[in-house]
MIBA-685999 format. One record per residue (C-alpha): residue number from 1; x, y, z; residue in three letters. Coordinates in nm, 4 decimals, padded with zeros to 6 digits. Example, Ala and Ser with C-alpha at 12.3 -4.5 7.8 and 13.67 -1.06 7.14 Angstrom:
ZAZA   k       px       py       pz   r
ZAZA   1  01.2300 -00.4500  00.7800 ALA
ZAZA   2  01.3670 -00.1060  00.7140 SER
//
This chain:
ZAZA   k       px       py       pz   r
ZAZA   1 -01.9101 -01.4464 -02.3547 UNK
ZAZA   2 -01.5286 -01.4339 -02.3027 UNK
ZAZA   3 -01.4086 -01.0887 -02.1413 UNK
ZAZA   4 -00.9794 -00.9552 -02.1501 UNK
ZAZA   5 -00.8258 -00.7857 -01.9368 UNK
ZAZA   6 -00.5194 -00.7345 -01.6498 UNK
ZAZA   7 -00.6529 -00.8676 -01.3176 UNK
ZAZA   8 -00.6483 -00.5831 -01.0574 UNK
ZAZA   9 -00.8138 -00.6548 -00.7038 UNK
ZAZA  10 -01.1908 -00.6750 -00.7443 UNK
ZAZA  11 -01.3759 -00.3270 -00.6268 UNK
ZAZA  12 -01.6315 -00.3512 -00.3927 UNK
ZAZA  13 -01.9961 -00.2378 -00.2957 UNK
ZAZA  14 -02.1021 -00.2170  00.0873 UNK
ZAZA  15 -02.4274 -00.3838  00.0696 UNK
ZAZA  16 -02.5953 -00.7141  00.2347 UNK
ZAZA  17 -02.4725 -00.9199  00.0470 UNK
ZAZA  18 -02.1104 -00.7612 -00.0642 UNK
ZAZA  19 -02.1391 -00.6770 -00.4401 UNK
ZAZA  20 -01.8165 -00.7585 -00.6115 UNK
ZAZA  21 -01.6576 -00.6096 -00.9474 UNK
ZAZA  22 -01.3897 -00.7308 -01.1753 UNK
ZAZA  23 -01.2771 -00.3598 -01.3420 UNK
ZAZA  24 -01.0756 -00.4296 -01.6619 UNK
ZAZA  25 -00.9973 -00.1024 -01.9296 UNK
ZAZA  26 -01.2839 -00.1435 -02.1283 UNK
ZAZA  27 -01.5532 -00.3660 -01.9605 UNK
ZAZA  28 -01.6388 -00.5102 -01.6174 UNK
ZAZA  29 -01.8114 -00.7888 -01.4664 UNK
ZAZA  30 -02.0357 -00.7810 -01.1569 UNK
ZAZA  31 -01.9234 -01.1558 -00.9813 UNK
ZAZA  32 -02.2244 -01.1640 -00.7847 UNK
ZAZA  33 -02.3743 -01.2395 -01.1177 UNK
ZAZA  34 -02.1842 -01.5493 -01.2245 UNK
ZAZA  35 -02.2858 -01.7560 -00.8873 UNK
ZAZA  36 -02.3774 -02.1019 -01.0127 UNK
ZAZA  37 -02.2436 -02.0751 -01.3577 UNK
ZAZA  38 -01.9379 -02.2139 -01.5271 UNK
ZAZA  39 -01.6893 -01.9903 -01.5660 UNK
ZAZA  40 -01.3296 -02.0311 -01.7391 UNK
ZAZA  41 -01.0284 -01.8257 -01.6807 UNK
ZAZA  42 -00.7289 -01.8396 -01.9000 UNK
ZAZA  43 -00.3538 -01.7045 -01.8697 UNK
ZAZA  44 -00.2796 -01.4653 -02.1584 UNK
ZAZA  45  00.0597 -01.2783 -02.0289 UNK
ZAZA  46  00.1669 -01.0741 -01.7777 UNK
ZAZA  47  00.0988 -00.6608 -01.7704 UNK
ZAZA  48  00.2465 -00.4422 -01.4819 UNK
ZAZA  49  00.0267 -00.1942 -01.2720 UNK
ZAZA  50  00.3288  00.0392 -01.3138 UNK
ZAZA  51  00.4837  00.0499 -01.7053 UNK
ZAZA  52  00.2424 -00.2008 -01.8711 UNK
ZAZA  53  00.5326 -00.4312 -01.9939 UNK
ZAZA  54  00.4902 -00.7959 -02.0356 UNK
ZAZA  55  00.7511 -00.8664 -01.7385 UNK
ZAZA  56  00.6986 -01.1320 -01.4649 UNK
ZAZA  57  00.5020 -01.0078 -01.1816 UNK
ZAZA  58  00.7260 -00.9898 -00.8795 UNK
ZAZA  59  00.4840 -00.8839 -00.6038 UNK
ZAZA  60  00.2003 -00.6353 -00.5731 UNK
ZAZA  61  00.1378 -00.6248 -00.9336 UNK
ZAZA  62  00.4725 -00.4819 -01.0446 UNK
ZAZA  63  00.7355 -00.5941 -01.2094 UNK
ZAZA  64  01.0714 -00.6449 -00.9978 UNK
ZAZA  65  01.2095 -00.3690 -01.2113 UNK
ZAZA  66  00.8988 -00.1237 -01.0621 UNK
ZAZA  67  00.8807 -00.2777 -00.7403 UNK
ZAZA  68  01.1742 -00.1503 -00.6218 UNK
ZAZA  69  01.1458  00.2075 -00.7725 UNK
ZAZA  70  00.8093  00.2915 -00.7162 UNK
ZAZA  71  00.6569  00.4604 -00.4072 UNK
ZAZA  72  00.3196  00.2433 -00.4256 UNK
ZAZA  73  00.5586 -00.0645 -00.3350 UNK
ZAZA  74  00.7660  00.0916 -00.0955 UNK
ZAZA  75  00.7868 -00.0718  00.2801 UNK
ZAZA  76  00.6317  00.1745  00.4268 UNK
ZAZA  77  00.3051  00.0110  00.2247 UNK
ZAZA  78  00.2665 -00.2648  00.4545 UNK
ZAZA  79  00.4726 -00.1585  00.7404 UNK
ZAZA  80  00.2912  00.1989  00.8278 UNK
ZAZA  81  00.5553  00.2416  01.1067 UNK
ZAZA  82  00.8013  00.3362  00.8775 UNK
ZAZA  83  00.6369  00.6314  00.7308 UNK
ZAZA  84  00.8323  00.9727  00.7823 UNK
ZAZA  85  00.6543  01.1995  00.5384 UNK
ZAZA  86  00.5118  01.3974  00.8798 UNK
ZAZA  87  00.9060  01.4555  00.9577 UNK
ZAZA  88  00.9118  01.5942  00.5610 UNK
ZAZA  89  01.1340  01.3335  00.5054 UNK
ZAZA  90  01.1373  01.1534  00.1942 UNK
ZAZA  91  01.1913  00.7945  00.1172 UNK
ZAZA  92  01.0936  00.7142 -00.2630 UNK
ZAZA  93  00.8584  01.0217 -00.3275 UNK
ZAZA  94  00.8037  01.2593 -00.1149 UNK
ZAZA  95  00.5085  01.4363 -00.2796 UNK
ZAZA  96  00.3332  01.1115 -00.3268 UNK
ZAZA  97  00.4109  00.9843  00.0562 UNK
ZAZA  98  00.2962  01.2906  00.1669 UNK
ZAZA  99 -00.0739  01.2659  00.0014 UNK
ZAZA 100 -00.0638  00.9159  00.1520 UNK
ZAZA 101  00.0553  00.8993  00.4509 UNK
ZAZA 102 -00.0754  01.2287  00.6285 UNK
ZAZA 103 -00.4171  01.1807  00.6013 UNK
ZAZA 104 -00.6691  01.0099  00.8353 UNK
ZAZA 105 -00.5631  00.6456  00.9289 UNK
ZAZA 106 -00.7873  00.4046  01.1092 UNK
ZAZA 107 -00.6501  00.1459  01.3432 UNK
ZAZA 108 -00.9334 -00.1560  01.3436 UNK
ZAZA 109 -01.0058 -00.4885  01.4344 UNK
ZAZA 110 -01.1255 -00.7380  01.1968 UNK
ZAZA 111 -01.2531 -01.1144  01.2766 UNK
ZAZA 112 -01.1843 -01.2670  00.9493 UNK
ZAZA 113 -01.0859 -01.5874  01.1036 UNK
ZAZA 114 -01.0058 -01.4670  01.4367 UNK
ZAZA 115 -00.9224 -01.1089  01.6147 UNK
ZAZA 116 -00.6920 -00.9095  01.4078 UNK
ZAZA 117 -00.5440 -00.5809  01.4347 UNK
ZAZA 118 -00.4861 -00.3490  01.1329 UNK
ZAZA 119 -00.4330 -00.0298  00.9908 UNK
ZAZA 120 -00.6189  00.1471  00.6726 UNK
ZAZA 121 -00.6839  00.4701  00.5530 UNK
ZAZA 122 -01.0118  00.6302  00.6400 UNK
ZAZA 123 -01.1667  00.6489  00.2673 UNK
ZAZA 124 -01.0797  00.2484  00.2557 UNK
ZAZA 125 -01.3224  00.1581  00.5374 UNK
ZAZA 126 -01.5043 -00.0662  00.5038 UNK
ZAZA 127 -01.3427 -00.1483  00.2079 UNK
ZAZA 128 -01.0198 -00.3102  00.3541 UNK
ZAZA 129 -01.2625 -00.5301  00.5647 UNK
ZAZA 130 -01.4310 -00.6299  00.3027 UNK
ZAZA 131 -01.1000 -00.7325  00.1313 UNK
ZAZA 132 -00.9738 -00.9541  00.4335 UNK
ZAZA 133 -01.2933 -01.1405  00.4260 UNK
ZAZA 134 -01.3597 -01.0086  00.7725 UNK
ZAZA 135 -01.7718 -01.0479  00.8908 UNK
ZAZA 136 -01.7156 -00.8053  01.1642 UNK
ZAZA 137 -01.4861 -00.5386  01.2193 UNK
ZAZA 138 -01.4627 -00.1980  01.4768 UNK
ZAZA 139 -01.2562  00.0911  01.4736 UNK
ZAZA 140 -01.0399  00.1022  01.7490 UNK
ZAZA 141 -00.8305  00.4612  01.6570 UNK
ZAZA 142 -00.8206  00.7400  01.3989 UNK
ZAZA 143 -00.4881  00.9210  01.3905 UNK
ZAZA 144 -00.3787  01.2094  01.1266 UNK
ZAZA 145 -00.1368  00.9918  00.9514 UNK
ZAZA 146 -00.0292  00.7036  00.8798 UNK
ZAZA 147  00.2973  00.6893  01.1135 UNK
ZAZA 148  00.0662  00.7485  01.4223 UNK
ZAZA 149 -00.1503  00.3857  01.2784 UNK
ZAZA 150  00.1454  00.2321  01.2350 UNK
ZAZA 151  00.3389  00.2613  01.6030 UNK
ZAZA 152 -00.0464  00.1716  01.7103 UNK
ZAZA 153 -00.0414 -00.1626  01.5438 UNK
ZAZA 154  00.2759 -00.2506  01.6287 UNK
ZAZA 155  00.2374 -00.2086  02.0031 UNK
ZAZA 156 -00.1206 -00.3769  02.0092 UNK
ZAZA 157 -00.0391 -00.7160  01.8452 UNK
ZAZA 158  00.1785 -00.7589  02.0891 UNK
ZAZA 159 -00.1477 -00.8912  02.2311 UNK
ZAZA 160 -00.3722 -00.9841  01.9277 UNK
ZAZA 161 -00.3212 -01.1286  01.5837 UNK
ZAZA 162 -00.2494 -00.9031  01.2812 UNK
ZAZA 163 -00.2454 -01.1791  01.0154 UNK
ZAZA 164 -00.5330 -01.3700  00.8553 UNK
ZAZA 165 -00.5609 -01.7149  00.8512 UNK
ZAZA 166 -00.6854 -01.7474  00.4787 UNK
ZAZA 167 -00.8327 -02.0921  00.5029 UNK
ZAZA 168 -01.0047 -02.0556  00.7962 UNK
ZAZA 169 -01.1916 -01.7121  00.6512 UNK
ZAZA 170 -01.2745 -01.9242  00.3427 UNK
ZAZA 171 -01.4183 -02.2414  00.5275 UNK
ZAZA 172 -01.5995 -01.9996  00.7583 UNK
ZAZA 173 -01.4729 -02.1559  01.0469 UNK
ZAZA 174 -01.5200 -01.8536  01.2698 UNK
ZAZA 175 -01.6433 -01.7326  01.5646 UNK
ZAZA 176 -01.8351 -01.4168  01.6656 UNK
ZAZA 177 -01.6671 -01.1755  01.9543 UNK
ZAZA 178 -01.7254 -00.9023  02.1296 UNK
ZAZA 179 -01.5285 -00.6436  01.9497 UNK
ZAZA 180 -01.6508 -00.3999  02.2172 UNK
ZAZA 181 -01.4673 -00.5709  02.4740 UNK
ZAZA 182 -01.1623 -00.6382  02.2698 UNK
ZAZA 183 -01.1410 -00.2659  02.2247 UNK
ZAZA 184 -01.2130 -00.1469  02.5534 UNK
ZAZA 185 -00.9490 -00.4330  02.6381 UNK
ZAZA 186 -00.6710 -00.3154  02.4028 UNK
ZAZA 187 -00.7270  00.0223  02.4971 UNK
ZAZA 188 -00.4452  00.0438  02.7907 UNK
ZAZA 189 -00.1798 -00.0845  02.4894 UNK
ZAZA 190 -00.2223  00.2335  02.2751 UNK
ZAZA 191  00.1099  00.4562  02.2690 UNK
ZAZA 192  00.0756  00.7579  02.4251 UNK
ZAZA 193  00.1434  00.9556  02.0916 UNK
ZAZA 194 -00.2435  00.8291  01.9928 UNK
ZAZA 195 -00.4267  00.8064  02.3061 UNK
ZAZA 196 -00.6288  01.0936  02.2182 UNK
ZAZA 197 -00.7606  00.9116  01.9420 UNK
ZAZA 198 -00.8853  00.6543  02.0609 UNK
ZAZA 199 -01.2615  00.6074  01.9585 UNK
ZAZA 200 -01.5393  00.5942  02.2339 UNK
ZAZA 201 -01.8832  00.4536  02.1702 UNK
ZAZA 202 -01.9079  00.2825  01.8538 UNK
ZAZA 203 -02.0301 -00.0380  01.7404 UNK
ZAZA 204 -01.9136 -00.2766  01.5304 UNK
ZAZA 205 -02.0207 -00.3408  01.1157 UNK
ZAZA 206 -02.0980 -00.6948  01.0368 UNK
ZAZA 207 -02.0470 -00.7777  00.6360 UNK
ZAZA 208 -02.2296 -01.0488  00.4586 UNK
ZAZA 209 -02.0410 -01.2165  00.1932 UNK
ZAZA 210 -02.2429 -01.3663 -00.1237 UNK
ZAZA 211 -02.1440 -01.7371 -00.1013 UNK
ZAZA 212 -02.3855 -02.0705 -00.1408 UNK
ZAZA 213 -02.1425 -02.3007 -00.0685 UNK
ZAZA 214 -01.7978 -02.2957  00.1555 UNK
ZAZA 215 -01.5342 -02.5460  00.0687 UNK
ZAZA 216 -01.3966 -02.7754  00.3425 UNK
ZAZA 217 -01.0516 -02.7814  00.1808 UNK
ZAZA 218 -00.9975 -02.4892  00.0145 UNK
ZAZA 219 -00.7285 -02.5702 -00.2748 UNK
ZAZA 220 -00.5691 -02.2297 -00.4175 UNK
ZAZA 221 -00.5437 -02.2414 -00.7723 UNK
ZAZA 222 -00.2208 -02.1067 -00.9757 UNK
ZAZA 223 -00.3329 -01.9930 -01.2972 UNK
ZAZA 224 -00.0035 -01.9101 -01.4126 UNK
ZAZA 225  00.0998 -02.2793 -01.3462 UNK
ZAZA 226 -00.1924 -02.4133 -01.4362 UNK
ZAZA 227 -00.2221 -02.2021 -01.7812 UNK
ZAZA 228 -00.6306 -02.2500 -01.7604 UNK
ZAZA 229 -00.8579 -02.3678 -01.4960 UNK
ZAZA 230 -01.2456 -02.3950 -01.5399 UNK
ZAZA 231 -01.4963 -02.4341 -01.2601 UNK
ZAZA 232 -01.8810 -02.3229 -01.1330 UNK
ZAZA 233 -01.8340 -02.0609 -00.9384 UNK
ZAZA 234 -02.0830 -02.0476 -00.5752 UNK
ZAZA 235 -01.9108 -01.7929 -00.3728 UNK
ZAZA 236 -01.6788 -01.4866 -00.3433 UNK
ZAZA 237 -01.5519 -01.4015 -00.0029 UNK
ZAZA 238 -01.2340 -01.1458  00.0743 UNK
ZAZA 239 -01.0364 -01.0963 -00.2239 UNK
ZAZA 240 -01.1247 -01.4898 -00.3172 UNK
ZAZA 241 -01.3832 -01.6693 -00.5704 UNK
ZAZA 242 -01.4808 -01.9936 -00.4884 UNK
ZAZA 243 -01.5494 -02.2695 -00.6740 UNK
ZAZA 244 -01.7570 -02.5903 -00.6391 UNK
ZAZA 245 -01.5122 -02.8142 -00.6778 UNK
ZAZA 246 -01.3116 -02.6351 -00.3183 UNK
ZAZA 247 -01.0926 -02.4481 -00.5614 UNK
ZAZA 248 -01.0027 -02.1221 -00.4840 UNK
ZAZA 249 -00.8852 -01.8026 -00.6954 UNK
ZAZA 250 -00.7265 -01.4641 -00.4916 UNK
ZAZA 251 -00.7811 -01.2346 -00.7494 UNK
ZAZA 252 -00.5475 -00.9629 -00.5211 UNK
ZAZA 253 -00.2549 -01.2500 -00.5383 UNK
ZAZA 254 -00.2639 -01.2350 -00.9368 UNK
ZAZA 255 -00.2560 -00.8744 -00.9958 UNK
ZAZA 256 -00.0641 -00.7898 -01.2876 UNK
ZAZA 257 -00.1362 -01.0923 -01.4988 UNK
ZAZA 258 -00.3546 -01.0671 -01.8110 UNK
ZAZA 259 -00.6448 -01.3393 -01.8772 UNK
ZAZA 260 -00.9285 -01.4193 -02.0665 UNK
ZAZA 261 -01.2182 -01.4651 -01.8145 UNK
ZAZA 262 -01.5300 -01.6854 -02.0405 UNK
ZAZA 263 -01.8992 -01.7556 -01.9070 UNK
ZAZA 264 -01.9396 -02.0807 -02.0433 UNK
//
């Protein structure tokens, strides 16, 4: 059975374990299903997120064209200090950065493969942990937009990580902490515009990925290199499937590109 369509980051089900989707127009695929069978993905041609044209992806799915036009790739995306819609001030679209950015915001920790500080909206928890691969996470703040997250982040990884080590979270080479403590020790480093959000009394989520097998050296597949790559597939972990052979796929990384997916 050979399934089309453009590769969008897979959607996710909070359950023990994780239930993963691959979402294409017409169809989808549950990827829990395919553990331990052959599966063979194909290049077909690029598709942006944004006008559908066969144009090289530049980053997050869009074409370089879209990419620097659009408000969904603007920097305030992945810099959340930068937001000014809450000084009605507009950047790309101010309608748009408005429904975004002043709504809840969470500031977390995630151990993915080691402490991590980051910043979602509250409707993408625990979605956003689930993406980073993270097997325990804690809320550490919830502001009213995203502008309050942001100045958070910034001033607490001045004394913890806000990147993920990628191969690490794949090989599973982690530890478990006491995201309690973390919190209660990062708490002094909050500005003093989001003190009063800081959350008291709550525990920490642990997420169970569905993987058999974890590779040792993790090898990241290019597909648009590589034109076609074919493998058995025994886990899925983050935004990643993993193959038997130590191959790895980030589905997120390849937005934007069409390809034939086949269940040999």
């Amino acid at each position: 059975m050979t399934y089309q369509g453009v590769l969008r980051k897979m959607e996710t089900e909070f359950s023990s374990p994780i239930q993963y989707y691959l979402v294409f127009d017409n169809d989808f695929i549950n990827v829990n299903q395919l553990l331990n069978q052959r599966i063979k993905i194909q290049f077909v041609k690029y598709e942006c997120l944004n006008c559908g044209l066969d144009k090289e992806i530049y980053r997050q799915g869009f074409c370089k064209g879209c990419f620097f036009d659009i408000p969904q790739a603007a920097d305030w995306i992945m810099r959340p200090e930068l937001s000014t819609a809450h000084l009605d001030k507009e950047d790309r679209d101010l309608e748009y950065e408005k429904k975004v950015q002043l709504q809840p915001h969470i500031v977390y920790l995630a151990n993915s493969s080691n402490v991590k500080v980051g910043v979602t909206r509250k409707t993408q928890v625990p979605t956003r942990w689930i993406d980073q691969g993270a097997h325990e996470a804690i809320e550490i703040v919830e502001v009213p937009n995203r502008y309050l997250a942001g100045i958070t982040e910034v001033a607490l990884k001045e004394h913890v990580a806000d990147k993920t080590n990628w191969r690490k979270m794949l090989k599973n080479d982690i530890e478990d902490e006491n995201l309690v403590e973390w919190r209660e020790r990062l708490k002094s480093f909050i500005p003093d515009e989001a003190k009063a959000y800081f959350i008291e009394n709550n525990s920490e989520t642990n997420l169970e990925f569905p993987v058999n097998k974890y590779p040792e050296k993790p090898k990241s597949l290019n597909i648009k290199k590589e034109q076609s790559y074919e493998g058995t597939l025994v886990g899925v972990k983050g935004q990643y499937l993993i193959f038997e052979d130590e191959t790895v796929f980030n589905v997120r990384a390849n937005e934007g590109l069409v390809v034939d997916i086949s269940i040999l």
